[in-house]
DRENPA-3360 file (N, C-alpha, C; in nm, 2 decimals, always signed):
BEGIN
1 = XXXXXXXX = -4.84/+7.64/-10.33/-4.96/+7.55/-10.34/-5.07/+7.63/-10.41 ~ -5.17/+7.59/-10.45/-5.25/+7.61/-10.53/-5.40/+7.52/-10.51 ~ -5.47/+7.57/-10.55/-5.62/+7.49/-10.59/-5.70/+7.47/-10.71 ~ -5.70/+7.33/-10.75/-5.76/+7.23/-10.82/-5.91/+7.24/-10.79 ~ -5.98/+7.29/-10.91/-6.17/+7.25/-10.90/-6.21/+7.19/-11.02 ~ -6.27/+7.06/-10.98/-6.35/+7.03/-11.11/-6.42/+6.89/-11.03 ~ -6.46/+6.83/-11.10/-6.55/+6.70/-11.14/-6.45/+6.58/-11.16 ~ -6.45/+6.48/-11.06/-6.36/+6.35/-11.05/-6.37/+6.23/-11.14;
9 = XXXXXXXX = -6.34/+6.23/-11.23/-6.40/+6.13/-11.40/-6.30/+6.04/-11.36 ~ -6.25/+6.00/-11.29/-6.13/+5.83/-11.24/-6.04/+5.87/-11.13 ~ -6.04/+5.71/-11.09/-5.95/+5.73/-10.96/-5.88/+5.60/-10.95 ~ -5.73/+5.59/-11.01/-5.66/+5.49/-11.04/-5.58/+5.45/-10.88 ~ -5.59/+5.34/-10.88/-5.49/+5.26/-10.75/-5.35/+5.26/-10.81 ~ -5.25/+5.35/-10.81/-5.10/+5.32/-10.89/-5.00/+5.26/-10.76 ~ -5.05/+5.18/-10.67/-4.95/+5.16/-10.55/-4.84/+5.07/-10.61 ~ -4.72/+5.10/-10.53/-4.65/+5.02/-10.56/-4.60/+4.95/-10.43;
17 = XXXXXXXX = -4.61/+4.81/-10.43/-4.56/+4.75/-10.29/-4.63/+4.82/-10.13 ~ -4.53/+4.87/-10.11/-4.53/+4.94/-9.99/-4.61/+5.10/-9.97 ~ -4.57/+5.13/-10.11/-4.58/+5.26/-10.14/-4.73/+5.29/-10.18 ~ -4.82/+5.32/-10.15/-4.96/+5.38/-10.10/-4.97/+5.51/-10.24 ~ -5.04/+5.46/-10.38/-5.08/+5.60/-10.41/-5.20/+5.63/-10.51 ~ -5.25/+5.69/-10.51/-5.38/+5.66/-10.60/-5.38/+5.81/-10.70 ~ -5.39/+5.79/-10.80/-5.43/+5.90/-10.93/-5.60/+5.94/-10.95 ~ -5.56/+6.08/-10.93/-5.72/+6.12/-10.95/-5.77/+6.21/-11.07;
25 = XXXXXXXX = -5.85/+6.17/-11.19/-5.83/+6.27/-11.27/-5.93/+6.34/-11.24 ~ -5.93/+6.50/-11.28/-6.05/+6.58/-11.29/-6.07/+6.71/-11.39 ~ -6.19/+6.75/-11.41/-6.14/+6.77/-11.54/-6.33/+6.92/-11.50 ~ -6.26/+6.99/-11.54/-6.38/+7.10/-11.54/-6.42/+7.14/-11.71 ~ -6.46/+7.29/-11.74/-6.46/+7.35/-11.85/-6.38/+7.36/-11.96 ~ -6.28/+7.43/-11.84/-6.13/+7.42/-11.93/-6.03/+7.34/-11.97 ~ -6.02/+7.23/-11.88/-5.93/+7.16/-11.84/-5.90/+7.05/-11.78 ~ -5.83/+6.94/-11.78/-5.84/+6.79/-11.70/-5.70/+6.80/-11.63;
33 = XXXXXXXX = -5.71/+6.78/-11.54/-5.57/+6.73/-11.36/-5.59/+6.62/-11.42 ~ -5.45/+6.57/-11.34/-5.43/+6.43/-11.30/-5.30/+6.45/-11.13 ~ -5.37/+6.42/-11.06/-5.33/+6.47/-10.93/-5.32/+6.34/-10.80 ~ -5.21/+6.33/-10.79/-5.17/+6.20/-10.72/-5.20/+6.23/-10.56 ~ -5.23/+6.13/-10.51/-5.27/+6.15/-10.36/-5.19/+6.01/-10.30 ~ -5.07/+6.05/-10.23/-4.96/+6.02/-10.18/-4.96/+5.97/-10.04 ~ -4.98/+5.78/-10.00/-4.91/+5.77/-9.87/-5.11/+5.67/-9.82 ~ -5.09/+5.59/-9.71/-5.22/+5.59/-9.68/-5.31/+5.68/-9.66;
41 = XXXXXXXX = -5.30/+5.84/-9.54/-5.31/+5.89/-9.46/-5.42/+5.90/-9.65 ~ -5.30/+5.99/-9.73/-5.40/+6.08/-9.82/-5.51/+5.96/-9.88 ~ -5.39/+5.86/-9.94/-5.53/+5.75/-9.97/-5.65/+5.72/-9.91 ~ -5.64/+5.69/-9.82/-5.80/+5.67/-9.71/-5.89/+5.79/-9.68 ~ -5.87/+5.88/-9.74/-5.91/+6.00/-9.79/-6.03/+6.00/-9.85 ~ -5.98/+5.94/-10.01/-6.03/+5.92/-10.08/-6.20/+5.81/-10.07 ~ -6.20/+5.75/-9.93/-6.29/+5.65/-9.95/-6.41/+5.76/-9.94 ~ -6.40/+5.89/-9.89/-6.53/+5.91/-9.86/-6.60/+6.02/-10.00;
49 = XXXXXXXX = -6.53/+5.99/-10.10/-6.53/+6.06/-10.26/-6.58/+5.97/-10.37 ~ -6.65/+5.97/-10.46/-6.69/+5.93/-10.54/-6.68/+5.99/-10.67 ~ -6.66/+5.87/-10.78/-6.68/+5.94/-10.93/-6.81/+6.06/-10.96 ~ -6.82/+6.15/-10.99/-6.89/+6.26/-11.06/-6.91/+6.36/-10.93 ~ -6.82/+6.35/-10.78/-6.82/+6.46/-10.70/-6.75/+6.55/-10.76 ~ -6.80/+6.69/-10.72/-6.74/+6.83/-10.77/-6.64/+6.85/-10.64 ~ -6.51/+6.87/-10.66/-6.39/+6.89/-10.56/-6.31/+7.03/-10.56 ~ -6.23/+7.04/-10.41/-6.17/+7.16/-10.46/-6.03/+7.11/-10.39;
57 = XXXXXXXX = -5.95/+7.08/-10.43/-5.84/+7.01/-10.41/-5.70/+7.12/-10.37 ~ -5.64/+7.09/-10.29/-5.54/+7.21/-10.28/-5.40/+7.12/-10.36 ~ -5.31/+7.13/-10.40/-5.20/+7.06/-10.45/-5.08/+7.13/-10.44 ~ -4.94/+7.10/-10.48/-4.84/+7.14/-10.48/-4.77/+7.03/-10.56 ~ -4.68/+7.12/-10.66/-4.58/+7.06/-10.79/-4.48/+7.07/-10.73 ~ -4.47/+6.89/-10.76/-4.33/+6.85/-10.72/-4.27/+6.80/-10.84 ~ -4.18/+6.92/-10.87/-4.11/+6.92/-11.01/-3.98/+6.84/-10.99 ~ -3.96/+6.74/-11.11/-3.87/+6.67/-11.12/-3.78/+6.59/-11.19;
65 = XXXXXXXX = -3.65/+6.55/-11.26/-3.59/+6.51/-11.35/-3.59/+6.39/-11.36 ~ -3.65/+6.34/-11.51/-3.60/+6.18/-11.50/-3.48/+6.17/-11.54 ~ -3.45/+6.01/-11.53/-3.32/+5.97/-11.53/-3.26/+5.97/-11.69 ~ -3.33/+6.01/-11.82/-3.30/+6.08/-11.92/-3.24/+6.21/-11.89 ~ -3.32/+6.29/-11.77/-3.28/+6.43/-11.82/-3.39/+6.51/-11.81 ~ -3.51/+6.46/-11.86/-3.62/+6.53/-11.90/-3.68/+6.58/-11.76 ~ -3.76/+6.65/-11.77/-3.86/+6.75/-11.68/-3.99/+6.75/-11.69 ~ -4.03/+6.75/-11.56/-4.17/+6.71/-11.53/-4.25/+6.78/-11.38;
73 = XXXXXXXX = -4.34/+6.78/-11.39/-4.43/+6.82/-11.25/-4.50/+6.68/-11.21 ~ -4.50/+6.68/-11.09/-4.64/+6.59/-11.05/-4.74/+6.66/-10.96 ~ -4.84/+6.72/-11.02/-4.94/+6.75/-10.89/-4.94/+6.62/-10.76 ~ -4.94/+6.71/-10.67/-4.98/+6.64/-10.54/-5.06/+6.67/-10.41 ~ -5.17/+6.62/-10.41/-5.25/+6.65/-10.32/-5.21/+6.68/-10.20 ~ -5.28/+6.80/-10.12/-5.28/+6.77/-10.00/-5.39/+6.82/-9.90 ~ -5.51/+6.87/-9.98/-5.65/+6.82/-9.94/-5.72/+6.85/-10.00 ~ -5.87/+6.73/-9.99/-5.99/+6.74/-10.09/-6.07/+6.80/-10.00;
81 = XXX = -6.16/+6.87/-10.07/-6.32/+6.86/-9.96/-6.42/+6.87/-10.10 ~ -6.56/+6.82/-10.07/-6.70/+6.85/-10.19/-6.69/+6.98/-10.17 ~ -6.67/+7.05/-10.29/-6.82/+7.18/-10.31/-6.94/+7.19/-10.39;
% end
């Protein structure tokens, strides 16, 4: 695991059906996340965050093969707080 900091520029609803998940981009000096926050628990999370909060996000890559073959990470949240 690791830690994510920057500034929250969008926060997409990508749920599918049953499946609870929302995309958060953030994007500092160097660099822009896009970091999925997985399930209600993490989603309802999110009510208490707003666009242009400064965040420090913990995550963990969950690397994984699509069904071509190809390779991928998905950041994945597993907690925000403001700083």
């Amino acid at each position: 695991m690791h830690l994510e900091l920057g500034t929250i520029k969008r926060m997409d609803d990508v749920s599918e059906g049953e499946h609870k998940k929302t995309v958060v981009e953030i994007t500092n000096d160097l660099e822009r996340s896009f970091i999925e926050f997985r399930g209600p628990l993490m989603v309802k999370k999110l009510d208490r965050f707003k666009i242009g909060d400064h965040v420090e996000i913990t995550v963990f890559n969950d690397g994984q093969y699509s069904k071509k073959g190809n390779r991928f990470n998905n950041k994945v949240a597993r907690q925000i707080i403001k700083v």
